[in-house]
C-alpha positions as CSV (number, residue, x, y, z in Angstrom):
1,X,13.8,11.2,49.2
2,X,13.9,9.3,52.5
3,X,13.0,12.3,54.6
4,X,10.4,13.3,52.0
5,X,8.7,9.9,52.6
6,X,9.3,9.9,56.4
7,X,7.6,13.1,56.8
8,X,4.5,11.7,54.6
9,X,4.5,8.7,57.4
10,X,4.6,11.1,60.5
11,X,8.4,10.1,61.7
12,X,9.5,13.2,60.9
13,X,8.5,16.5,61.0
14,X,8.6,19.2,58.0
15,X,11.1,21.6,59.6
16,X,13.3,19.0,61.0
17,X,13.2,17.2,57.9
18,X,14.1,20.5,56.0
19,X,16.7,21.6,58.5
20,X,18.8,18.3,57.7
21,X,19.1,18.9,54.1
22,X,19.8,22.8,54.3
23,X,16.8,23.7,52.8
24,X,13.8,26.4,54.1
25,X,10.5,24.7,54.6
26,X,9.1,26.2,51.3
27,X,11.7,24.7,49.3
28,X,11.1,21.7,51.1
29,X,7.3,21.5,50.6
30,X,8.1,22.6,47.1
31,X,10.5,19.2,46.4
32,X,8.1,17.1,48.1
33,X,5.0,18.3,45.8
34,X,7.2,17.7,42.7
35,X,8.5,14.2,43.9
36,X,5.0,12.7,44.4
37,X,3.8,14.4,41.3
38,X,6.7,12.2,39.4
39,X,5.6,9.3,41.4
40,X,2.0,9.7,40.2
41,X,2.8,10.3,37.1
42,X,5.3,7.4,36.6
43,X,2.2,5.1,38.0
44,X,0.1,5.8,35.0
45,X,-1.0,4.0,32.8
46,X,1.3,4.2,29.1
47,X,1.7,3.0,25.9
48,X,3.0,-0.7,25.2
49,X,5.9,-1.5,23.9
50,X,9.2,0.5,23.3
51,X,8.8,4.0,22.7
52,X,9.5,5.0,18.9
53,X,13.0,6.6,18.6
54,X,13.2,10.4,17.6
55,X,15.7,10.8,14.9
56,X,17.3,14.4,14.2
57,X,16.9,16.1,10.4
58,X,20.5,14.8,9.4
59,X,19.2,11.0,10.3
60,X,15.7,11.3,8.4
61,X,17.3,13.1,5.6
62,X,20.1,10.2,4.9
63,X,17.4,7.7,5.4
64,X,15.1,9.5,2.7
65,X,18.6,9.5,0.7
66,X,18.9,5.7,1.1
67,X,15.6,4.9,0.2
68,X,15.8,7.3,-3.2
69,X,19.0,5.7,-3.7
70,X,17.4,2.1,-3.8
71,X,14.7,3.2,-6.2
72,X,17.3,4.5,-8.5
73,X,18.9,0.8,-8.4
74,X,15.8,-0.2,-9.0
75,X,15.1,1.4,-12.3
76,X,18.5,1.7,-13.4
77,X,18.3,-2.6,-13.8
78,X,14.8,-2.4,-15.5
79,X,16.0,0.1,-17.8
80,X,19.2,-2.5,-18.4
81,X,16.7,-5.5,-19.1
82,X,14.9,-3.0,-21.4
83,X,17.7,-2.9,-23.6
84,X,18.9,-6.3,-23.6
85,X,15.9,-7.3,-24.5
86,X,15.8,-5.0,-27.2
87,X,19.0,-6.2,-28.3
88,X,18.3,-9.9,-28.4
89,X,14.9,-9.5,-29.3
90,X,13.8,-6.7,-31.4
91,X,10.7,-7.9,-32.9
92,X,9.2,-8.6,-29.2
93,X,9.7,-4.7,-28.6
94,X,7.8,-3.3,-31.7
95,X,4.3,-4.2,-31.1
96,X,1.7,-4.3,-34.2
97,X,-1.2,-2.0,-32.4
98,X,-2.8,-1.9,-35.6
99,X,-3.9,-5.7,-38.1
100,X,-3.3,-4.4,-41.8
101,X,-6.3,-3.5,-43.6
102,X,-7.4,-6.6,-45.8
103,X,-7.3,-5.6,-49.1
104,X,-10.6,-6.4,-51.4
105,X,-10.1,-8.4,-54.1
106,X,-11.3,-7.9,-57.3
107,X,-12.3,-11.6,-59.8
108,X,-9.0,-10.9,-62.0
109,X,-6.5,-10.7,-58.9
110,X,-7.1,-13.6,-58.1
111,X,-4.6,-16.8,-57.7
112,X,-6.2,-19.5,-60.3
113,X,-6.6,-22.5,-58.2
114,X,-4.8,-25.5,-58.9
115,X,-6.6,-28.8,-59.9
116,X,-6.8,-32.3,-58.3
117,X,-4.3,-32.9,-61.4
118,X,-1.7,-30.1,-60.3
119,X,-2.8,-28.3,-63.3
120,X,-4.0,-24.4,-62.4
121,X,-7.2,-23.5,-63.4
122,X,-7.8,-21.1,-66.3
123,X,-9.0,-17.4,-65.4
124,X,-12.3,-16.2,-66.3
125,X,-12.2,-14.4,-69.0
126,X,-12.5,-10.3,-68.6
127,X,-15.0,-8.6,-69.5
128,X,-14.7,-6.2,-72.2
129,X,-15.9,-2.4,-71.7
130,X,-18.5,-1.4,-72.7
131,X,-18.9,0.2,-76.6
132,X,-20.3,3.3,-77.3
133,X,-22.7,3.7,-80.3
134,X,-19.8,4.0,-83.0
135,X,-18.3,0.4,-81.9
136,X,-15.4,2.2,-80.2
137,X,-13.8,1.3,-76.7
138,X,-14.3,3.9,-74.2
């Protein structure tokens, strides 16, 4: 690299230069292209910080293993919460999606209500069907 450089100053000449190493002056020209090419290109401007590391099939595929295995953990717990909840607390499980229909109550199904006295009140009396024109019950 010295005589490379010395013969870009003007101390040294090509084919001297080329002579010394053993080299024709082709090959010599040839080396001394490439070397300031890899200067220039090392000068340029790059990308901050460290560059990513490549990582081979066998790394990316244990990594995507040890990711799959932690989500596994993951739901393997819940799904032991799930049931010890369900064994310490069924009735928090079984959720009542649907309020039961209020049923319509009729004057005779009625509770009689209990008096000031504690006494209950007395039901209304039902009302008898209807006769038909012989006086018999239908």
């Amino acid at each position: 690299m010295e005589l490379m450089l010395q013969t870009l100053t003007g101390k040294s000449q090509i084919p001297e230069a080329a002579a010394r190493l053993g080299l024709g002056r082709s090959r010599f020209c040839l080396l001394r292209q490439e070397m300031l090419q890899a200067a220039l290109q090392s000068l340029e401007p790059k990308a901050r910080g460290r560059p990513p590391m490549e990582s081979t099939p066998q790394e990316q595929q244990i990594a995507d293993l040890q990711e799959q295995v932690l989500a596994l953990k993951i739901d393997l717990k819940a799904a032991q919460i799930r049931e010890e909840l369900a064994l310490l607390m069924p009735h928090v499980l079984h959720k009542k999606n649907k309020k039961k229909p209020a049923l319509k109550k009729n004057a005779g199904d009625r509770r009689p209500r209990r008096r000031p006295g504690g006494a209950a009140a007395q039901p209304a009396p039902r009302a008898h069907p209807p006769a038909d024109r012989r006086g018999h019950e239908a």
